[in-house]
C-alpha positions in Angstrom: -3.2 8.2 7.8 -5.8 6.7 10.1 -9.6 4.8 10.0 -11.6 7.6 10.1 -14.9 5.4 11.1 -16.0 2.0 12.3 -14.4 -0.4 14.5 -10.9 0.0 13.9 -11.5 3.8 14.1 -8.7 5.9 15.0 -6.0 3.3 13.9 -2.9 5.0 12.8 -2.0 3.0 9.2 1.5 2.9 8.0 2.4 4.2 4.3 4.7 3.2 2.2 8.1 5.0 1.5 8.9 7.3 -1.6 6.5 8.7 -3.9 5.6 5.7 -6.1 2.5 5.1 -3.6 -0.1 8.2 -3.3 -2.4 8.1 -0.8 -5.6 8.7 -0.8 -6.3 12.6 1.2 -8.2 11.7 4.3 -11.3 14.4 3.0 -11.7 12.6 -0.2 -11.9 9.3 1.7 -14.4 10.3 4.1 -16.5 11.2 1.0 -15.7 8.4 -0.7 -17.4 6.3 2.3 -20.1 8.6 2.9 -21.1 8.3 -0.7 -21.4 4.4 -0.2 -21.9 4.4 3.6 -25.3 2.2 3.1 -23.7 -0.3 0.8 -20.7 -1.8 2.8 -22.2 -3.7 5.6 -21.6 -7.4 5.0 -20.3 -6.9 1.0 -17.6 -8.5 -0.5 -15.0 -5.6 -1.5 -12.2 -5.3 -3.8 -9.2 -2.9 -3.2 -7.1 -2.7 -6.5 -3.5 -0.4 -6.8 -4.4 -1.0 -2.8 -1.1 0.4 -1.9 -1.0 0.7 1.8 -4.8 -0.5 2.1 -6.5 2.1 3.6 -9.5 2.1 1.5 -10.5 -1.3 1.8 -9.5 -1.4 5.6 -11.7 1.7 5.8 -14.6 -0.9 4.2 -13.5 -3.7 6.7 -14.2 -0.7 9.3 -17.1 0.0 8.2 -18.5 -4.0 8.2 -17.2 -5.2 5.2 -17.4 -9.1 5.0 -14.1 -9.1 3.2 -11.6 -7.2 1.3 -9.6 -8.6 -1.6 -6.4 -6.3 -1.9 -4.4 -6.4 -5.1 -0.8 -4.8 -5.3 2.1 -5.6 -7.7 4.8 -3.4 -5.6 6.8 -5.4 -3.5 7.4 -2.2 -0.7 3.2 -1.6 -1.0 2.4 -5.0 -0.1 4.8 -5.4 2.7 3.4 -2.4 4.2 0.0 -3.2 3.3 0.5 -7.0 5.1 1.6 -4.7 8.0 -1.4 -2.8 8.4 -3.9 -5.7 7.9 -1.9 -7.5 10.7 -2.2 -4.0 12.8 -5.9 -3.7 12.6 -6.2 -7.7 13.4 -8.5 -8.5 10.3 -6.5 -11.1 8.8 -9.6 -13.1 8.6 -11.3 -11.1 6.6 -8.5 -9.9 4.5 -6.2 -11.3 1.6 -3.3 -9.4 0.2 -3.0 -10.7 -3.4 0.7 -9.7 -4.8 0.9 -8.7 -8.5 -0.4 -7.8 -12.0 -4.2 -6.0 -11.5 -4.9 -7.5 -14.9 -4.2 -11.2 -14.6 -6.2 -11.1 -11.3 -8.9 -9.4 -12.7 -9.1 -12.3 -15.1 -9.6 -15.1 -12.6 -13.3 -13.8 -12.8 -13.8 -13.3 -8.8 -16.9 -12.1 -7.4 -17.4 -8.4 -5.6 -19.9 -6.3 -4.6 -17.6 -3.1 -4.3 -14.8 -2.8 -6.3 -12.4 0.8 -4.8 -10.0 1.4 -8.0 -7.3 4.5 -7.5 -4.2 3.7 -9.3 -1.3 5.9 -10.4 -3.3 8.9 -12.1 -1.2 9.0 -15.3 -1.3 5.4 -15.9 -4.3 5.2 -18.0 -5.4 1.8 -15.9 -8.5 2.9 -14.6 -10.0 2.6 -18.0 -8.3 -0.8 -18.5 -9.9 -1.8 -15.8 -13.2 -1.4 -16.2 -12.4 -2.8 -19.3 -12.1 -6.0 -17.7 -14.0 -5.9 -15.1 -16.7 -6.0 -18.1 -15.7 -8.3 -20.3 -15.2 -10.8 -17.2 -18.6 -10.1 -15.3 -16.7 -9.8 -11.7 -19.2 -7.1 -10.2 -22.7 -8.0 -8.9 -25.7 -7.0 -9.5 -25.9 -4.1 -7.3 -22.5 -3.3 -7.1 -20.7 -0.6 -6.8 -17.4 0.7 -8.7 -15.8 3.8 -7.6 -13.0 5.2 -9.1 -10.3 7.8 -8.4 -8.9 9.8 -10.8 -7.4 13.7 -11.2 -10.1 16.5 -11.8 -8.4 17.0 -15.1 -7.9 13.1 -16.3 -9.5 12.5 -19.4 -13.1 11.6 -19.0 -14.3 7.8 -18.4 -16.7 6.3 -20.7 -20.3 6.7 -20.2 -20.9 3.0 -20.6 -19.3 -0.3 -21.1 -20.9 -3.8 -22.5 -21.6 -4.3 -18.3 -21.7 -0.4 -17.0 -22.8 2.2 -16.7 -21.4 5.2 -15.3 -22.9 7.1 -12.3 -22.1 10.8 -10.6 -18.8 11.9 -10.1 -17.8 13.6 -7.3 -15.2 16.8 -7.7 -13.0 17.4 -3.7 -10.1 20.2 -5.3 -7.7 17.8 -7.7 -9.5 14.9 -7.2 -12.6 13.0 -8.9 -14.4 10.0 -7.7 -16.7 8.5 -10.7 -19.0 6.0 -9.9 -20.4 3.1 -11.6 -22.8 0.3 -11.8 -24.3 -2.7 -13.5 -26.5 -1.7 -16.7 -30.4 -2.6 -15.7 -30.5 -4.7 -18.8 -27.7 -6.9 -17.9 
């Protein structure tokens, strides 16, 4: 695994051990940034199931104010503390160890919000559950989310969202989402 683009460009990143932690391929990731490419510069971003942090390091990269990473396995996050200290962006990072759900309750701000968590795990939808009901994306946010080509479908819509395109690359699906225009 490596920064594809940016400053930190060409950094080799550590992964964690076993199979608990997937990574991200390094095709779907390049989409994944070239999909938002215009919309990181300066944002405040949100890594959750961060694992070894290559997506939001990608964003920090890319000129990303400052990343928000959120793991609740101890291995992930040591490994994921590793990397931030390896790229030097300890300022701009903060590696937030446990439950996605209680943080996502503390109703923290972010204008990009990465969400790829264990495929069978059914806490994507949970998530944008409550990233909904607690308001934590802004107004011209972005949400993207990873899932498997043949995961159940996401909801069109929440009380906050709406969804966007998705984006097929072989096995895997990015789904985008924003803010309704009524809200």
């Amino acid at each position: 695994m490596r920064i594809i683009s940016g400053e930190l460009r060409g950094r080799r990143l550590s992964a964690p051990a076993g199979e608990h932690t997937r990574p991200t391929a390094e095709k779907v990731k390049e989409a994944l940034f070239s999909i938002i490419q215009w919309d990181i510069e300066g944002r405040r971003v949100l890594d959750l199931f961060a694992g070894s942090g290559q997506l939001g390091l990608e964003a920090l990269s890319r000129g990303a104010r400052e990343c928000v990473f959120v793991e609740n396995d101890r291995a992930a996050a040591g490994v994921l503390r590793e990397n931030i200290e390896h790229c030097r962006v300890q300022d701009r990072a903060r590696v937030v160890f446990g439950d996605y759900e209680s943080y996502l309750r503390r109703g923290e701000r972010f204008d990009i919000i990465l969400i790829d968590p264990p495929y069978a795990s059914g806490h994507r939808e949970r998530a944008l559950e409550l990233i909904s009901e607690f308001d934590i994306i802004t107004t011209n946010g972005i949400i993207v989310v990873e899932s498997e080509t043949k995961s159940p479908q996401l909801p069109q819509e929440t009380d906050l969202l709406v969804k966007g395109r998705e984006y097929g690359y072989g096995r895997t699906k990015l789904t985008l989402y924003s803010r309704r225009d009524d809200q």
